[in-house]
C-alpha positions as MATLAB code, in Angstrom:
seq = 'XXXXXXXXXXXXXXXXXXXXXXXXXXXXXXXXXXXXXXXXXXXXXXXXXXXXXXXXXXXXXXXXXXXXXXXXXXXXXXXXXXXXXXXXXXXXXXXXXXXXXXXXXXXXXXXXXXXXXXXXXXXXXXXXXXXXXXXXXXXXXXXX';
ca = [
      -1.164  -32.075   -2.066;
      -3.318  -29.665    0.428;
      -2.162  -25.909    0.613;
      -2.252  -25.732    4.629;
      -1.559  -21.887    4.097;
      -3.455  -20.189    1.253;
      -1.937  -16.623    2.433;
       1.597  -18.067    2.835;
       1.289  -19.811   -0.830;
      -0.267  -17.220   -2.979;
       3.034  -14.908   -1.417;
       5.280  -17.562   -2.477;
       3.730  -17.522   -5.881;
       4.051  -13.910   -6.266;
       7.946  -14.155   -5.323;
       8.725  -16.207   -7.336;
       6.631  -14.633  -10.073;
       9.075  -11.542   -9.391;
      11.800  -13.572   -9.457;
      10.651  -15.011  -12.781;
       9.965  -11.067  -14.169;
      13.429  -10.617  -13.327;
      14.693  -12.943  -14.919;
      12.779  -12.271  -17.638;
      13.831   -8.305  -18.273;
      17.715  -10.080  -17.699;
      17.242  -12.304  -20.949;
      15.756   -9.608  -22.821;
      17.755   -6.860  -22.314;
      20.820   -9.299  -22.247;
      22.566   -7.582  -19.436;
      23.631   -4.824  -20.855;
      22.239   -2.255  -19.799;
      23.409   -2.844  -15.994;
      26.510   -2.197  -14.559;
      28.826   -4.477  -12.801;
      27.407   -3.420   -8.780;
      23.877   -3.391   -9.917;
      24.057   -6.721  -11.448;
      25.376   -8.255   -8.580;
      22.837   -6.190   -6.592;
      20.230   -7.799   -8.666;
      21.365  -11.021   -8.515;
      21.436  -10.791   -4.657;
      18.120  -10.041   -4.184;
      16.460  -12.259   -7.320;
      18.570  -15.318   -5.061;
      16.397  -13.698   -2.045;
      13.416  -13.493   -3.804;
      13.682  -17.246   -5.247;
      14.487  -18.468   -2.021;
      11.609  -16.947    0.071;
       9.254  -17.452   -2.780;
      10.490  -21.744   -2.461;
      10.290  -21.957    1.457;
       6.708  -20.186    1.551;
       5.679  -22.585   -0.657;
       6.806  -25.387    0.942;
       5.946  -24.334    4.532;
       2.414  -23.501    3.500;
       2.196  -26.793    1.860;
       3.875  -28.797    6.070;
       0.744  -29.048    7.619;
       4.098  -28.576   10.888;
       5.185  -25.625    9.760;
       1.809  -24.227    9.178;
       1.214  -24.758   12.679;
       4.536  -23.437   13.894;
       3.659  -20.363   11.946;
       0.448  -19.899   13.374;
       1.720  -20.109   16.901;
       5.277  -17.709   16.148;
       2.595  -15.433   14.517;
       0.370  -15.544   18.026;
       3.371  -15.019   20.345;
       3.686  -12.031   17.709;
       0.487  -10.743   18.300;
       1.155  -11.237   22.505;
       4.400   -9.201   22.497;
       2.897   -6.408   20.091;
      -0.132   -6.046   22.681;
       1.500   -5.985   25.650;
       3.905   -3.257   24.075;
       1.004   -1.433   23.313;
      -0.005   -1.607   26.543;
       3.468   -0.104   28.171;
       3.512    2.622   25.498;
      -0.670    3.576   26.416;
       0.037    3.506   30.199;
       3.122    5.561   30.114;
       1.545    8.034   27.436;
      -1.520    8.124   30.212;
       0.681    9.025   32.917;
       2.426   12.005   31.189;
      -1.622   13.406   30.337;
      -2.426   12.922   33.707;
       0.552   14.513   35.094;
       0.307   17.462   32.384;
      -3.123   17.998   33.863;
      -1.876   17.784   37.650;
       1.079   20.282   37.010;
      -1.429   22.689   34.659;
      -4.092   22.079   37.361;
      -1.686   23.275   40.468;
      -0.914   26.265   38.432;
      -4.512   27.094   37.654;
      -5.172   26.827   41.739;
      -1.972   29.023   42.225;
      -3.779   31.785   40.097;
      -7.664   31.563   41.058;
      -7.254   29.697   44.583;
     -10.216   28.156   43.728;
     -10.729   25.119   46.328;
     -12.711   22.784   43.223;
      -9.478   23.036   41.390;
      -7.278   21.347   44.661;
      -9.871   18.471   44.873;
      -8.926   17.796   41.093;
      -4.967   18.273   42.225;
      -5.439   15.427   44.728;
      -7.499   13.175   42.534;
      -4.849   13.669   39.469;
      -1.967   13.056   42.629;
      -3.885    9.849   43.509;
      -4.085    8.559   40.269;
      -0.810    8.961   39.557;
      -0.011    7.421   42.340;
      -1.770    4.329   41.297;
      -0.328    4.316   37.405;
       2.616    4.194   38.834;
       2.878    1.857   41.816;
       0.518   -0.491   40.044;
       3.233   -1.808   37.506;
       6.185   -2.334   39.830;
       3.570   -4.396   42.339;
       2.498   -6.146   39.223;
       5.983   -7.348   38.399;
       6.871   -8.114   41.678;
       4.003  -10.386   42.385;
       4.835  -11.793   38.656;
       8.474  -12.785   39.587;
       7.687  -14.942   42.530;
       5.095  -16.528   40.975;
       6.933  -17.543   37.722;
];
């Protein structure tokens, strides 16, 4: 038997070693110390922890599953980097359209004509961060 999954089998292991601690402390103390709700509570989640300790076990052991796991865990990894993504690009236009408000004060106060050629480079940029996106997703939904 080959262990496709050495990650997925040592979890298994320790879940069910959990489950088997439980277990264990249930026999020794011989229930009585628990109430009615926190027994059943227990029970619930040594049932949880025996059943996810069996299926990693067996999936890391499916050469299949293995493979389905891999890929799942990739498509993971794709939808967590393009959130990242979103969340950087929106935090970037709020900085640069801090700046551009700040910076159109600061030329208010000191009319200092350095300070508008910043004001119409932030204003471009924004420009850009913005526009770019929606172009993105148009081009994206007539090509897919």
């Amino acid at each position: 038997m080959k262990i496709y999954n050495k990650k997925g089998f040592w979890s298994g292991i320790g879940f069910l070693c959990l489950f088997a601690v439980s277990i264990g402390t249930y026999i020794v103390t011989g229930y009585k110390y628990k109430s009615t709700g926190r027994l059943i509570k227990s029970m619930v989640i040594d049932i949880g922890l025996f059943y996810y300790g069996i299926s990693s076990i067996l999936r890391s052991l499916s050469y299949s599953a293995t493979k389905d796991d891999i890929q799942s865990n990739d498509e993971r990894q794709k939808l967590i980097s393009l959130k990242a993504e979103s969340i950087s690009l929106k935090v970037s236009v709020y900085f640069c359209f801090f700046i551009l408000i700040f910076s159109i004060i600061m030329f208010a106060k000191t009319k200092i004509w350095a300070i508008a050629g910043a004001i119409v480079s932030l204003g471009l940029l924004i420009n850009v961060m913005l526009v770019t996106p929606i172009i993105a997703s148009i081009y994206y939904e007539k090509h897919e």
